[in-house]
C-alpha positions in Angstrom: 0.0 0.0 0.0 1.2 3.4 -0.3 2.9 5.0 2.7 0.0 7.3 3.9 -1.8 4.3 4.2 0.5 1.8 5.6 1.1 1.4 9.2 4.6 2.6 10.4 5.5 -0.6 11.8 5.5 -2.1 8.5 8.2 0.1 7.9 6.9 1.3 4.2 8.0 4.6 4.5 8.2 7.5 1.3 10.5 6.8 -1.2 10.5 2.9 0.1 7.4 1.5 -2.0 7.4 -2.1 -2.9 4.3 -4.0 -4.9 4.6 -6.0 -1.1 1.7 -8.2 -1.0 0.4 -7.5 -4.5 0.5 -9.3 -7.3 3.3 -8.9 -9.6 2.1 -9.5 -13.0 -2.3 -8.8 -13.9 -4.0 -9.5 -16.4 -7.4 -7.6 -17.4 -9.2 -10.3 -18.8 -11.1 -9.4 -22.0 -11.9 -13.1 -23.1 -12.0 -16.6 -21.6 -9.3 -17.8 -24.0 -7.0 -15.3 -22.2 -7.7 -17.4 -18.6 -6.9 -20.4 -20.2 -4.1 -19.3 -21.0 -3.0 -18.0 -18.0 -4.1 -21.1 -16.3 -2.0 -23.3 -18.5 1.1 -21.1 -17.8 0.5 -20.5 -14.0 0.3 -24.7 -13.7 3.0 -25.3 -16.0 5.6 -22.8 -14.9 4.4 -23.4 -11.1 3.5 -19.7 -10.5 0.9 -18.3 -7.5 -2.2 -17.8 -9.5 -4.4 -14.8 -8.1 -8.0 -14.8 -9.1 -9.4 -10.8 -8.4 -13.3 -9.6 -9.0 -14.6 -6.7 -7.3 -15.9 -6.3 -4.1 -14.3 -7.6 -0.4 -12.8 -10.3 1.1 -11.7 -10.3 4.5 -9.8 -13.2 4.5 -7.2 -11.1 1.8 -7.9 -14.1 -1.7 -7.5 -11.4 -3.8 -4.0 -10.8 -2.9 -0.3 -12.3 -3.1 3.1 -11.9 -3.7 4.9 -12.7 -7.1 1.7 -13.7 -8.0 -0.1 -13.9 -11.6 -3.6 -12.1 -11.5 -6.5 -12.3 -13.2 -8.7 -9.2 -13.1 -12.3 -10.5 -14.0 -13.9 -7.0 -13.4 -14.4 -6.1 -17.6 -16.4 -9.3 -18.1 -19.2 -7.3 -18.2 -21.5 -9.8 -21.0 -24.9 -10.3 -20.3 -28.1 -12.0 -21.5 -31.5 -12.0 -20.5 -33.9 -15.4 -20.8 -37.7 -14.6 -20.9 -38.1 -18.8 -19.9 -34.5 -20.3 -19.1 -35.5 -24.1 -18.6 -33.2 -25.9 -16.2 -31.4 -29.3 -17.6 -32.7 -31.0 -15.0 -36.3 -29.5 -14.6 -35.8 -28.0 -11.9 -36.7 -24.6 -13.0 -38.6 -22.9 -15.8 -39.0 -19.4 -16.2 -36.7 -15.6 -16.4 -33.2 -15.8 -16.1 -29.8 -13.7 -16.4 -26.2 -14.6 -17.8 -24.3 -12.3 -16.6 -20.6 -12.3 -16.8 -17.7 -12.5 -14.2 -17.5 -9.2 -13.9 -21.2 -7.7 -13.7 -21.5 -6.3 -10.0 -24.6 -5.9 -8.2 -25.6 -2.4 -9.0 -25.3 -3.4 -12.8 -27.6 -6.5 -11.7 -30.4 -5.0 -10.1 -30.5 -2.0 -13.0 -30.7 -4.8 -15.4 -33.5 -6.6 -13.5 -35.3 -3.8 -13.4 -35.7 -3.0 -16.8 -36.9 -6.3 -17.2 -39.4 -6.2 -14.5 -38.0 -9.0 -12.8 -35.8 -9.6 -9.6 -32.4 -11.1 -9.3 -30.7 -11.5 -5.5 -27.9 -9.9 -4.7 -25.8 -8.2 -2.1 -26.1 -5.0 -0.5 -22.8 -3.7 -1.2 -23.1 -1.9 -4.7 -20.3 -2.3 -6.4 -19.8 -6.3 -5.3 -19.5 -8.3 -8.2 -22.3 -11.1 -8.2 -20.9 -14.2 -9.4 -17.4 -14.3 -7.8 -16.7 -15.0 -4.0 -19.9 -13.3 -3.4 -22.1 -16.0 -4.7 -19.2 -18.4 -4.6 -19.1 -18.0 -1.0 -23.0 -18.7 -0.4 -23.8 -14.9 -0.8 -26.5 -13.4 1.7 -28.9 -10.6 0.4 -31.4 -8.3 1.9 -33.9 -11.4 0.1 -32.1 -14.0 1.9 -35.4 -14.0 4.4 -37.8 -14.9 1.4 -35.3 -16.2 -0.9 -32.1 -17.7 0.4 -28.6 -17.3 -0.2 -27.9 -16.2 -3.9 -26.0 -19.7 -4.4 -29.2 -21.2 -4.1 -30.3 -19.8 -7.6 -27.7 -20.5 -9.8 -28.8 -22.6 -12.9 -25.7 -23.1 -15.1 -21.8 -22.2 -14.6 -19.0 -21.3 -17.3 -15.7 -22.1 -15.8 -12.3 -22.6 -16.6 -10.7 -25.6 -14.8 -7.2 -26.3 -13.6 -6.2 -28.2 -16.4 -7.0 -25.8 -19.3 -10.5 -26.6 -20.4 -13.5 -24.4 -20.8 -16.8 -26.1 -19.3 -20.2 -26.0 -18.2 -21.3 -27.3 -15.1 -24.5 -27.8 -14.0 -27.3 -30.5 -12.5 -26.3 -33.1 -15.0 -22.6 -31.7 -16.5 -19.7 -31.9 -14.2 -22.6 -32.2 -11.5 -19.7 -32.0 -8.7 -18.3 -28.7 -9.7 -21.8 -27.1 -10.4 -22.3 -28.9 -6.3 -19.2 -27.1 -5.0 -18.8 -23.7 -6.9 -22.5 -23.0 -4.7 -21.2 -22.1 -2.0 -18.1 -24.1 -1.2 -15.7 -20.7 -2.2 -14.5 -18.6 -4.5 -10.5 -19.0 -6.2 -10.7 -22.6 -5.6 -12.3 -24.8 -8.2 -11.8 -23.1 -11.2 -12.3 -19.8 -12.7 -15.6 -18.7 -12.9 -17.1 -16.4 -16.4 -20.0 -16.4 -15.9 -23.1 -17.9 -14.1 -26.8 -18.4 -15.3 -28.9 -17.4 -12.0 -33.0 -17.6 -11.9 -34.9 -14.1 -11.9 -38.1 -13.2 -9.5 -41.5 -11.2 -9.9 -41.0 -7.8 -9.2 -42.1 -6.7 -5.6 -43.1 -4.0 -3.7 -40.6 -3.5 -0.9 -40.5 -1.3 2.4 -37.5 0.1 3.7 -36.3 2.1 7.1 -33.0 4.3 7.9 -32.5 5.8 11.3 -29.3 7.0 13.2 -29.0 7.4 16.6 -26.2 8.4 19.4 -25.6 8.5 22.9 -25.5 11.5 24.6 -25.9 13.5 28.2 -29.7 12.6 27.6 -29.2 9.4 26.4 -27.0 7.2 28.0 -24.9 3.9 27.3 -27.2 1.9 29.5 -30.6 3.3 27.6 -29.2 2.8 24.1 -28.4 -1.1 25.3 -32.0 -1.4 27.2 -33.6 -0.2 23.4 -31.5 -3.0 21.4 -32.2 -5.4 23.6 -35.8 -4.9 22.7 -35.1 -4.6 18.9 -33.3 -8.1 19.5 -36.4 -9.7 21.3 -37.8 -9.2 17.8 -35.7 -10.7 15.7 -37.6 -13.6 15.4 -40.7 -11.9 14.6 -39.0 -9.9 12.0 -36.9 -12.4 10.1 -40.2 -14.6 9.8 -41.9 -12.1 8.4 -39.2 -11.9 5.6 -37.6 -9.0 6.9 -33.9 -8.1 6.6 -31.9 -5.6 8.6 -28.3 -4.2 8.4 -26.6 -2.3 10.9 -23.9 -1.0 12.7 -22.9 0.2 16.1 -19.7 2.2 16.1 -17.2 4.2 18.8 -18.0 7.5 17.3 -16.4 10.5 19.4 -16.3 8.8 22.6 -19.8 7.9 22.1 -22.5 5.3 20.8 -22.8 5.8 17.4 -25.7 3.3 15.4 -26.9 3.2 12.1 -29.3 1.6 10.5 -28.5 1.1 6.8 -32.0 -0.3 6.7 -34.5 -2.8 7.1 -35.6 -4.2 3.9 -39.5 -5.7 3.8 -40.2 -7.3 1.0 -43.3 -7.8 -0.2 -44.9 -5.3 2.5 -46.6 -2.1 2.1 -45.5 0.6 4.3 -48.3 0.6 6.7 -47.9 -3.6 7.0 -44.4 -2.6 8.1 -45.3 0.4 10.3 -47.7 -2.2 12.0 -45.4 -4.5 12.9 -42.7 -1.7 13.8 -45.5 -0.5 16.4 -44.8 -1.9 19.0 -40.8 -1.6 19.1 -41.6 2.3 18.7 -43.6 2.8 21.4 -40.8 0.8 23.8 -38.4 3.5 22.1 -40.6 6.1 22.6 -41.2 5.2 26.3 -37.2 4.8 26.8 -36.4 8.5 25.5 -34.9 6.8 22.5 -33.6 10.0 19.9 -34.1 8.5 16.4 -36.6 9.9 13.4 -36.9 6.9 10.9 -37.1 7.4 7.0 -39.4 4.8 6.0 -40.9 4.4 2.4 -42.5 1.7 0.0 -41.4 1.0 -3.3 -43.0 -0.7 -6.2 -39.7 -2.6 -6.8 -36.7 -3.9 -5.6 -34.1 -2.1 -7.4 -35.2 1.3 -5.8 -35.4 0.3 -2.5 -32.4 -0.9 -2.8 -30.5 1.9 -4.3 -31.8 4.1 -1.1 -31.8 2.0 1.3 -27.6 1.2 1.1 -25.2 4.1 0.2 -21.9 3.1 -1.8 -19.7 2.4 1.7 -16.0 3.5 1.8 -13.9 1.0 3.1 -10.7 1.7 5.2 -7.3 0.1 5.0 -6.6 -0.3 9.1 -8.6 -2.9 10.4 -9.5 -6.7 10.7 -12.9 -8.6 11.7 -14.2 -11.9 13.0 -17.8 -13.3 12.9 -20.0 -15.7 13.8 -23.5 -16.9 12.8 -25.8 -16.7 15.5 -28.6 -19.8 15.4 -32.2 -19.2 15.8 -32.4 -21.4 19.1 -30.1 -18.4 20.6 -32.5 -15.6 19.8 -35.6 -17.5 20.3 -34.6 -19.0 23.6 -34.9 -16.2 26.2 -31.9 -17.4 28.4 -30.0 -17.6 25.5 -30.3 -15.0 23.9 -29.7 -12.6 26.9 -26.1 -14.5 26.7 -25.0 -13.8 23.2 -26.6 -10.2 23.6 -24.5 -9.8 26.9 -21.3 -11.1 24.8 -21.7 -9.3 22.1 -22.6 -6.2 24.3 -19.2 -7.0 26.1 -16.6 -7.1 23.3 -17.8 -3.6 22.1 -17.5 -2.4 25.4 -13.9 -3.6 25.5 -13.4 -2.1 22.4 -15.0 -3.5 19.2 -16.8 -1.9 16.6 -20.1 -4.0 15.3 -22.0 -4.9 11.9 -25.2 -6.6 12.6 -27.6 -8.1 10.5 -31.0 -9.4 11.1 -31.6 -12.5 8.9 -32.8 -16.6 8.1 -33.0 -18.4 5.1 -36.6 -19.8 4.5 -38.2 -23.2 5.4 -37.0 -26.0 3.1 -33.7 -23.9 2.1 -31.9 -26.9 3.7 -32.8 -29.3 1.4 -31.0 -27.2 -1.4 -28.5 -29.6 -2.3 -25.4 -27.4 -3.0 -22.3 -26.6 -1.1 -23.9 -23.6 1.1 -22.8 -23.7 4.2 -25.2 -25.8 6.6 -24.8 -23.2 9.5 -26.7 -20.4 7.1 -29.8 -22.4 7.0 -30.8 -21.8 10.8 -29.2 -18.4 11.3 -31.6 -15.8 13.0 -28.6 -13.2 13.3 -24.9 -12.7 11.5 -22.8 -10.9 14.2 -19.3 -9.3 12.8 -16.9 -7.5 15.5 -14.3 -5.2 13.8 -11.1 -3.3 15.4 -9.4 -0.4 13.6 -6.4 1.3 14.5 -4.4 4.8 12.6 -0.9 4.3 10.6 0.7 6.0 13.0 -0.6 3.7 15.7 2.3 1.6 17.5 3.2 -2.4 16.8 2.4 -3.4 20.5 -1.3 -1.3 20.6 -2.4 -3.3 16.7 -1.1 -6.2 17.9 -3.0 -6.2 21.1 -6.0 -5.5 18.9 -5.5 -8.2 16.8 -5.1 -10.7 19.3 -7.6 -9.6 21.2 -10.2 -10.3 18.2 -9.1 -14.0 17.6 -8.3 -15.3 21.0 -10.1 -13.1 23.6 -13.7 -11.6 21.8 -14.4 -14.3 19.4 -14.3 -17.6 21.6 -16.6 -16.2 23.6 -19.3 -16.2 20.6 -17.9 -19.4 19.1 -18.6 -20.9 23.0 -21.9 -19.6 23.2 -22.7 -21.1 19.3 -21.3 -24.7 19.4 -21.8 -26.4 16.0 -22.3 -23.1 14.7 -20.0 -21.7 11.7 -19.3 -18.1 10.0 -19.7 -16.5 6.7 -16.2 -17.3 5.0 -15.9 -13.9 3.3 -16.9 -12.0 6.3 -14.6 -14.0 8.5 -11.5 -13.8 10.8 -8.3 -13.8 8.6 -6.9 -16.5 10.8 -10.4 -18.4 11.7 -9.6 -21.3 14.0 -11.4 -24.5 12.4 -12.1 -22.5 9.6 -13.0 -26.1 7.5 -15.8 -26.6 10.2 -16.8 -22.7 10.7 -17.0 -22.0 6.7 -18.4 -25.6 6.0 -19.4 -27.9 8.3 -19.9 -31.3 7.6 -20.0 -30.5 3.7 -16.2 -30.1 4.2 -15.1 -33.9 3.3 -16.8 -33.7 0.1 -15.1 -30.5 -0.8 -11.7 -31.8 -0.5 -12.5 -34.9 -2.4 -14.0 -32.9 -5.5 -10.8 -30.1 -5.0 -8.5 -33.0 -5.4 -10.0 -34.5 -8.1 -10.0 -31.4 -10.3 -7.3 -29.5 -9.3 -4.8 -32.0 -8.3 -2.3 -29.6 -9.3 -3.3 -27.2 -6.9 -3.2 -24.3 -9.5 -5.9 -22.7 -7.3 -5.1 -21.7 -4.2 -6.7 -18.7 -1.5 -6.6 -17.9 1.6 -8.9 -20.3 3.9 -10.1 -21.9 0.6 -10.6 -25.6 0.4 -7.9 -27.2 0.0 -5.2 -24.3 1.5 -4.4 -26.2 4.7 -1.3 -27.8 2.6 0.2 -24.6 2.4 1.9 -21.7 4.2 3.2 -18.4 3.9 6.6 -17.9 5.0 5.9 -14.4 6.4 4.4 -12.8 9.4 2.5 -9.7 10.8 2.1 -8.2 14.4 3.8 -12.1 14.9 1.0 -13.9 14.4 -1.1 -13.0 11.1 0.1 -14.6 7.8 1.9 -12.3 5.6 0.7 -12.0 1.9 4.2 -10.0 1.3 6.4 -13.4 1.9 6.6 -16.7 -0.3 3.5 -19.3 -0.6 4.7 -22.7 0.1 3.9 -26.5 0.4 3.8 -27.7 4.2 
């Protein structure tokens, strides 16, 4: 990174740049003839292969040093399907292609001028068919819908050994099993997916901010979430989604809500339900003045209802996916709301999201992982620190995240797992967290097509046989050092 936004004690100072952790060579792919070709070379002349989309990852996939890249962001091709019929028929009706490097807000403009629907993520400028739907992929339609993995119909790919393919419920049935869900970088590179579209649908959203203040203190900000929590049941079942965030703003509480997404409610529907968490608000002093507003489809409510977020460059996260038995449960769910309540008072910053997949989504047979289908709430703790900020202080703020804050949500959530590209960089068990028991089957199709091990990522299937030779803060594995076999 460049100095102003490197941390001193990774001594890149002016005048001292490196490419570090970057890739050393990139490729902007124009054609799927040019990633076979780089395939072929990167296997053949034993080089780090780097696949890069657009969008995050936490767990760094997109990064690597000496590596060769392939930047999927210009495979922008697209077709629409009035009635795509599944080979297996499963499925019979709208559909997109949409190339590797179509991101969501392209998407949703292009299912709206179709009249249709198409699930995506929030985050604008994610692109929708690499580690986004690779990785499972939740949406603000996961409540009604499911993860976006759970749509896809057809996959082009490029696999380890050169050859362009289709995969799907009857060709290579194992890749099209394990590209849903089972991770991004890993089984081949991806060109493009076919994915099912929806009706259009009217769709409710809500914004608020709040912050604590002389008038409204730490311990009446908690007593009002803990209420919004006791719905979360309620809401999810109802469809509802929610996205949020509770920050250290200015030495004081500072929560956002990016929004609620209803869809398939009017805005008085929604304003009924709401009812009765106002009026606890209302009655606890609460300082909040929602935005709320219906829309006759999903791309609009979208647009509004989540802003193009800046990222920063000094930070790291950790996760966990919170089952519906501990928010339903009242004894329960005071615990994990007490745990999560205690690592941001010992200094974490919060994401929260409000969300389940829909009865029967855990008979989809694809590689999503199981802990997804009975999640009532997605729970990420983040730390950030300033360049200038010591070793010892980012350190202790790292380690604090894995081995202190973390557990203690991982204890309370046995058998639970994480969202692999919202994750800890260094997720202990991260096989069991990102896949449960779908992990065996993973590592027998990996092997099978890429015994090479052309593709390799961070936490990806398969990466346990290797190492990087390089550290951070002592303890965080250093994309700026050598990749190598155990």
């Amino acid at each position: 990174m460049p100095p102003n936004y490197t941390a001193l004690f990774l001594g890149n100072t002016v005048g001292s740049c490196t490419v570090g952790g970057f890739p050393s060579y990139s490729i902007n792919v124009s054609s799927v003839a040019q990633v076979q070709l780089a395939v072929i070379i990167a296997r053949e002349l034993d080089i780090r292969l780097v696949i890069k989309n657009t969008g995050h990852d936490f767990g760094g996939k997109s990064t690597g040093m000496g590596g060769l890249s392939l930047w999927t962001h210009h495979m922008k091709d697209w077709r629409f399907y009035e009635k795509y019929q599944a080979v297996d028929g499963s499925y019979s009706g709208p559909a997109f292609r949409l190339g590797a490097g179509i991101q969501a807000f392209e998407a949703f403009e292009l299912a709206k001028a179709k009249n249709v629907t198409v699930v995506g993520g929030e985050g604008k400028t994610v692109g929708m068919i690499g580690g986004y739907v690779q990785g499972g992929g939740h949406s603000p339609l996961t409540s009604i819908y499911g993860m976006a993995a759970d749509h896809v119909l057809s996959i082009n790919l490029v696999t380890a050994d050169g050859r362009f393919v289709t995969a799907d419920a009857k060709t290579n049935s194992d890749i099209f099993w394990a590209v849903r869900g089972g991770g991004g970088s890993t089984f081949g590179v991806v060109t493009s997916m076919v994915v099912r579209a929806f009706p259009q649908m009217k769709v409710t959203i809500m914004t608020y901010n709040m912050t604590t203040s002389s008038t409204f203190t730490p311990s009446t900000f908690w007593e009002a979430q803990r209420a919004y929590v006791d719905n979360f049941e309620e809401y999810a079942d109802k469809g509802f989604y929610a996205y949020y965030r509770i920050r250290h703003v200015n030495a004081q509480i500072y929560h956002d809500m990016n929004a609620m997404v209803a869809p398939n409610t009017s805005e008085s529907e929604f304003r009924e339900t709401l009812a009765p968490l106002f009026q606890k608000w209302q009655e606890l002093g609460v300082p909040f003045t929602p935005f709320i507003k219906e829309y006759d489809n999903y791309h609009d409510a979208w647009k509004d209802g989540f802003p193009h977020e800046v990222w920063t460059w000094a930070m790291r996260q950790a996760s966990r996916l919170i089952p519906r038995e501990n928010i339903s449960n009242t004894t329960k769910r005071a615990e994990i709301f007490d745990s999560i309540k205690g690592v941001f008072d010992e200094g974490a910053n919060l994401i929260m999201f409000n969300i389940r997949n829909p009865p029967g989504t855990d008979k989809i047979d694809n590689a999503v992982n199981p802990a997804w289908r009975d999640v009532l709430m997605f729970a990420i703790m983040f730390v950030t620190w300033q360049v200038g900020d010591s070793a010892e202080y980012a350190t202790q703020l790292n380690r604090n995240l894995t081995y202190e804050w973390n557990p203690r949500w991982r204890a309370l959530t046995p058998g639970a797992g994480t969202y692999m590209s919202e994750s800890d960089y260094i997720e202990p068990n991260w096989q069991e967290s990102f896949h449960g028991w779908k992990y065996k089957r993973l590592l027998e199709i990996k092997k099978t097509v890429d015994p090479w091990d052309v593709f390799y990522a961070t936490n990806a299937v398969g990466s346990e046989e290797w190492e990087l030779e390089g550290t951070l803060l002592g303890h965080l594995p250093s994309q700026n050092s050598r990749l190598c076999r155990k």
